[in-house]
C-alpha positions in Angstrom: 39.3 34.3 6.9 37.0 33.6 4.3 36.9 29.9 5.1 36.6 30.7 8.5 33.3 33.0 7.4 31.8 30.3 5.6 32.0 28.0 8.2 30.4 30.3 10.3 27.8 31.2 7.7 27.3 27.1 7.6 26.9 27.0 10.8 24.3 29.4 11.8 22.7 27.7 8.6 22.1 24.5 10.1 21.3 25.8 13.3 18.3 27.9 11.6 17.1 24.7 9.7 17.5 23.0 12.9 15.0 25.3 14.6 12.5 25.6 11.9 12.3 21.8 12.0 11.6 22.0 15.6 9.2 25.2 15.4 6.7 22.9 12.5 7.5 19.6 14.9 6.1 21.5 17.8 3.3 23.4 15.5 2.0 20.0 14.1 2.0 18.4 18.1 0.1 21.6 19.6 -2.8 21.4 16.4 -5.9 20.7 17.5 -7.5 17.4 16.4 -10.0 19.3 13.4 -6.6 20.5 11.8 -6.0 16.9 10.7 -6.9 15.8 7.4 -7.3 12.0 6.7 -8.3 10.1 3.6 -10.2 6.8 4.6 -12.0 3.9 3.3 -15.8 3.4 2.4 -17.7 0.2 3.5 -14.3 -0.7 4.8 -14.9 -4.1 5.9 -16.0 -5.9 2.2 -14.6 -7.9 0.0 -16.0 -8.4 -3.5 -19.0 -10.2 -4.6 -17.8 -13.2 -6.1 -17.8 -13.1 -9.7 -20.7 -15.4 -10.7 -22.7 -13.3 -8.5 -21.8 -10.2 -9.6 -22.7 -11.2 -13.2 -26.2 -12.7 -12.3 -26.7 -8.9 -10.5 -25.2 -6.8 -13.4 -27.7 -9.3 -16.3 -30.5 -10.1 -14.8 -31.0 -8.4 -11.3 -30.1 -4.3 -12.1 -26.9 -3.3 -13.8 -26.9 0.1 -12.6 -27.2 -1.2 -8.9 -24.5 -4.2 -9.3 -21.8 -2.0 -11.0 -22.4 0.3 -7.7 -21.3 -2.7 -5.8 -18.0 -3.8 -8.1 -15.4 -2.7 -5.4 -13.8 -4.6 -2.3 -11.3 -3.7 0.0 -8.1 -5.4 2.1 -8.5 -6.2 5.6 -8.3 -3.2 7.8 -5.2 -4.1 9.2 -3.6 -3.5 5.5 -5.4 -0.3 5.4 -4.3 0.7 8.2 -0.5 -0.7 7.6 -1.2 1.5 4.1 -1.8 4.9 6.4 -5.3 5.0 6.3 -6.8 7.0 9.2 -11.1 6.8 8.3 -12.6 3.7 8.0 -16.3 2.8 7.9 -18.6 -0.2 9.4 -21.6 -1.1 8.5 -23.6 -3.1 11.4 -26.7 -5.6 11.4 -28.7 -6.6 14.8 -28.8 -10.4 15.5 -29.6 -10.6 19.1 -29.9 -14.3 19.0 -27.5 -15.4 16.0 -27.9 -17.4 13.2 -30.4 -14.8 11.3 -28.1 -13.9 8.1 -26.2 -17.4 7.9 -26.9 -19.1 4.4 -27.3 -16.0 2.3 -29.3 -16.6 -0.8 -26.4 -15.6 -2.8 -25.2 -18.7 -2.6 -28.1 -20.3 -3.8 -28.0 -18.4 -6.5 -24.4 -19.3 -7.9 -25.4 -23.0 -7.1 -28.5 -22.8 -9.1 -26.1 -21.3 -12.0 -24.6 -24.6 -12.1 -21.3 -22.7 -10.4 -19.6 -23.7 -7.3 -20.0 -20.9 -4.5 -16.7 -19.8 -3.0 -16.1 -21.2 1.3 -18.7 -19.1 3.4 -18.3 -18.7 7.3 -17.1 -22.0 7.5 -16.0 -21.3 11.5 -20.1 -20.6 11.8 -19.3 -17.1 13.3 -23.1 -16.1 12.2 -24.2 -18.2 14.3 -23.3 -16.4 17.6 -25.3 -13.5 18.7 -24.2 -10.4 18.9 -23.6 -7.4 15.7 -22.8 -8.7 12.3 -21.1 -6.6 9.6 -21.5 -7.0 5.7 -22.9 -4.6 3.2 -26.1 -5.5 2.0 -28.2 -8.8 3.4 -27.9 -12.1 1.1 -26.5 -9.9 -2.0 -23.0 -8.1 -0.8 -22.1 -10.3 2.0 -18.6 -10.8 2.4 -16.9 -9.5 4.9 -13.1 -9.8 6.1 -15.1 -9.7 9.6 -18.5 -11.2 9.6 -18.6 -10.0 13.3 -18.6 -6.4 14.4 -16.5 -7.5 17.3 -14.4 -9.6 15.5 -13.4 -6.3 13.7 -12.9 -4.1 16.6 -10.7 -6.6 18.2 -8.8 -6.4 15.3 -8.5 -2.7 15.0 -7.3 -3.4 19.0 -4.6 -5.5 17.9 -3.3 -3.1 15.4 -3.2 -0.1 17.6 -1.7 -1.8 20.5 1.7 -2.5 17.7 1.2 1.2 16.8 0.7 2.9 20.1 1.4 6.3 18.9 -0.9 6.6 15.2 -3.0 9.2 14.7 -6.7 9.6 15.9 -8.9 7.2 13.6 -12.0 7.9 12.6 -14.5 5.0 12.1 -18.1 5.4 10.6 -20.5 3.1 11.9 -23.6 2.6 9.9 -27.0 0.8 11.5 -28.3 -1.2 8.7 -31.9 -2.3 8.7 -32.8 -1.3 5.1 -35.4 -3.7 3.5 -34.1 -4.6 -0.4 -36.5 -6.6 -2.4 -35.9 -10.1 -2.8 -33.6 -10.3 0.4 -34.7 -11.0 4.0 -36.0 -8.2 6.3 -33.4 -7.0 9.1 -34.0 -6.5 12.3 -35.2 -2.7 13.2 -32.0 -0.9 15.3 -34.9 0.1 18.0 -32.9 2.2 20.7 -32.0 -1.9 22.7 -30.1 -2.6 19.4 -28.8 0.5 19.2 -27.2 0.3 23.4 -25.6 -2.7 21.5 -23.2 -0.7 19.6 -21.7 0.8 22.6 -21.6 -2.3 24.6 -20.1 -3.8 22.0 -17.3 -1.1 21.5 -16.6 -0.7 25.2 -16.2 -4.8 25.3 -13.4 -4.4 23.1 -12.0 -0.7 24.1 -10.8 0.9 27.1 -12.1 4.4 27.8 -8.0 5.3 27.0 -8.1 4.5 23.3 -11.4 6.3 23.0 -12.5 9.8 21.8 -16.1 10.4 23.2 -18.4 13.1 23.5 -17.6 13.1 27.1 -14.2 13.7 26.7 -14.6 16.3 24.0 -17.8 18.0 26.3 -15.3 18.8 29.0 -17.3 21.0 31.7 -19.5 22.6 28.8 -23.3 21.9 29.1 -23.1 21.2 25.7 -21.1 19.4 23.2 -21.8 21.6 20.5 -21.1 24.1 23.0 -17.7 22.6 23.5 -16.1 22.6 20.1 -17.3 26.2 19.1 -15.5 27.6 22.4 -13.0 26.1 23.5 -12.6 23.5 20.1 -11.1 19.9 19.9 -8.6 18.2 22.0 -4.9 18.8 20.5 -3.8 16.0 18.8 -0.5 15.3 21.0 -3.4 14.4 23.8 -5.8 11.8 21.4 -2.9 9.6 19.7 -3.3 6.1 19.7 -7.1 6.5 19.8 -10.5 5.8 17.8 -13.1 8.4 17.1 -16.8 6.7 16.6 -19.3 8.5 14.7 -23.1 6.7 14.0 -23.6 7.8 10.3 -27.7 7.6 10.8 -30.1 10.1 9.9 -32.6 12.1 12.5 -34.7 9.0 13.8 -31.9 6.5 14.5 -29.8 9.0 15.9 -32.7 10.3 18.2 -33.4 6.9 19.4 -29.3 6.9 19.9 -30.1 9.9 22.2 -32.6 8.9 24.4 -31.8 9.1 28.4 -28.2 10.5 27.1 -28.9 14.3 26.0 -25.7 16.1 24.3 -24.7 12.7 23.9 -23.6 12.0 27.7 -21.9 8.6 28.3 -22.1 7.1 25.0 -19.0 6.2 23.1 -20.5 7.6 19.4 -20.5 11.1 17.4 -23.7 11.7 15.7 -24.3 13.3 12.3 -26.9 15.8 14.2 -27.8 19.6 12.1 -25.5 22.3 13.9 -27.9 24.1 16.7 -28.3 20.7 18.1 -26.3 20.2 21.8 -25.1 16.7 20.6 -23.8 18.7 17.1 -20.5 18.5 16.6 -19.5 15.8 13.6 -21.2 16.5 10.2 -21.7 14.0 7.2 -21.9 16.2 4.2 -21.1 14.0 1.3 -21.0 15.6 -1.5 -18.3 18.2 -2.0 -19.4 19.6 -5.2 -22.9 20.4 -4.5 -22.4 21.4 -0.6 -18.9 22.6 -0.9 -19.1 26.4 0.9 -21.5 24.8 3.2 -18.8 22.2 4.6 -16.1 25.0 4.2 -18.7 27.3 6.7 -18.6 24.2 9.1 -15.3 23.6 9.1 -14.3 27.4 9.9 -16.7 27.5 12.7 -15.0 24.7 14.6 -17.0 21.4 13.6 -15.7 18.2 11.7 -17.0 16.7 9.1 -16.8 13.8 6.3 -17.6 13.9 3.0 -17.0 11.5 -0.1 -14.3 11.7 -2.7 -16.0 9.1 -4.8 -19.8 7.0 -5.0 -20.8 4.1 -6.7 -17.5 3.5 -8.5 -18.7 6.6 -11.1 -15.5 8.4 -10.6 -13.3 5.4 -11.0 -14.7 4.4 -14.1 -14.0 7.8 -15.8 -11.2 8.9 -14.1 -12.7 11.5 -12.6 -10.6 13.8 -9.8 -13.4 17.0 -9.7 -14.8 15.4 -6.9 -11.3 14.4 -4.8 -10.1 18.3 -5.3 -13.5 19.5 -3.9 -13.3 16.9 -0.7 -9.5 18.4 -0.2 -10.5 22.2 -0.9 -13.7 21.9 1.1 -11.5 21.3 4.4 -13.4 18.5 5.2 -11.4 16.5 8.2 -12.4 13.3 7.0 -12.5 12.0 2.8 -13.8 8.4 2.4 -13.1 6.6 -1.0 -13.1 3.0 -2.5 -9.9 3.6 -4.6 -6.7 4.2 -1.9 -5.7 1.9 -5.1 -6.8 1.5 -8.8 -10.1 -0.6 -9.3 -9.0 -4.4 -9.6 -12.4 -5.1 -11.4 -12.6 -2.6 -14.2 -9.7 -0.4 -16.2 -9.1 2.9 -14.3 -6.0 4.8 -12.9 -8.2 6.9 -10.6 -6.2 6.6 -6.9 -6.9 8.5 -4.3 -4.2 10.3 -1.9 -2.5 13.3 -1.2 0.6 12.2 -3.0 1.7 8.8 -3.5 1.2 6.9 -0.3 0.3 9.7 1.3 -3.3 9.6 3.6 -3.2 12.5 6.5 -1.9 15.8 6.5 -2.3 18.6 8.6 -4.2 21.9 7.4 -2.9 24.6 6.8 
């Protein structure tokens, strides 16, 4: 008898495990998409300044600014492959191509005497269309020198992984003067429509997130996500969430002839109160942290930074990280997924080892 009572006892055991599993299984697939957590990349797209470069920056250019710049990343693919769900692009208007081919960088190693690593030898900056780098003549290599090159590469990726998780990508329009460099075009609202043209060249509306979609029958978007909230996750897998990082200006220009965001493919980082409000970038989760916790409990997303200008990295620093986490920002965007290559550190970002998204609790 007693055998026979602890078989039953095992039993009902495994039964109850077996319906726990189930009951978090179906608890994670009926979240709503603002319950995921995901850690992601910064400037996603670079690779490093070569090294003779770097050095002219860090002696005789500005120090301060060049050790900003001392991190790279691997191609998104690998990022992606690592479980990487955030990812940021940064974009530059070149309606007729050409503009940003020969950056002076180059010149500047040759003049040092040094040979300059292989640059666009396909002559990809020479078509029109977006170009993605970080910063004109200075930080510009890219695993993608086209924005389109990139997104048909994300493509590629998600059509092998048909099931991910949502991915959130950044997109920032760069037309920043920086003394000594060449002057980029202005992203007027023309170069702006280019984004989305560019995105929806690449993407069906199915592997999108848009406003549209998230808007529902609301009148507004902001409207949308404080009543009835996000899509559930089980409905958005296998898709890409844009947001244009911008401030008020750009993003108004963005706006124009599309109020609360109608029929355009990006987020924008608008103030709550706004109809297009919905994504926030808050980026510092020290300073602002009960202010992105008040966001996130009233039904918004938002992104915020685990790390800046290497500073953390270089003294091991995990204040900010437990801040991003604690804050209950959706979205935490680093350089370090793994340890500096360019300077000592053990600062590595993650939930736990190899660990990038988790759902809130």
């Amino acid at each position: 008898m007693n055998i026979l009572r602890a078989r039953i006892v095992l039993i009902f055991s495994l039964i109850s495990l077996g319906i726990s599993a189930q009951t978090k299984v179906k608890e994670s697939i009926s979240k709503k998409l603002n319950a995921l957590q995901v850690i992601g990349s910064h400037n996603s797209y670079k690779i490093a300044i070569e090294k003779p470069l770097w050095n002219y920056l860090n002696s005789i250019v500005d120090p301060k600014k060049a050790k900003a710049l001392q991190y790279g990343h691997v191609s998104l693919e690998d990022q992606l492959n690592l479980g990487l769900r955030n990812l940021e692009l940064d974009v530059f208007y070149d309606p007729l191509g050409g503009y940003f081919s020969n950056p002076k960088g180059l010149e500047i190693v040759r003049n040092m005497g040094k040979e300059a690593l292989v640059f666009d030898k396909e002559k990809k900056l020479e078509q029109p269309g977006l170009k993605m780098f970080h910063v004109q003549d200075i930080d510009f290599r890219s695993h993608y020198l086209l924005f389109k090159e990139g997104l048909e590469a994300l493509k590629k990726w998600s059509m092998s992984h048909p099931n991910h998780s949502p991915i959130f990508i950044l997109i920032n329009a760069k037309d920043q003067k920086v003394a000594g460099t060449r002057d980029p075009f202005p992203f007027t609202a023309k170069a702006l429509d280019c984004i989305d043209v560019e995105i929806k060249q690449v993407f069906s509306e199915e592997k999108l997130i848009t406003p549209d979609l998230v808007r529902g029958k609301f009148k507004t978007l902001e409207e949308a996500i404080l009543s009835k909230g996000w899509p559930k996750l089980k409905e958005v897998k296998g898709r890409f969430l844009f947001v244009l990082d911008e401030k008020e200006a750009k993003i108004n220009r963005y706006l124009e002839g599309h109020k609360s965001l109608q029929n355009r493919v990006l987020f924008v980082n608008s103030k709550e109160g706004n109809p297009e409000a919905a994504f926030r970038i808050v980026n510092n989760p020290i300073k602002d942290f009960d202010y992105i916790k008040a966001l996130v409990s009233k039904g918004y997303m938002v992104r915020t930074r685990a790390d800046a200008d290497t500073k953390e990295a270089r003294i091991n620093s995990y204040t900010r990280l437990e801040k991003a986490k604690a804050s209950g920002a959706q979205v935490i965007s680093t350089d370090y997924y793994r340890p500096s290559e360019f300077f000592p550190s053990s600062y590595e970002v993650n939930f736990i080892k190899g660990s990038f998204e988790r759902i809130k609790k």
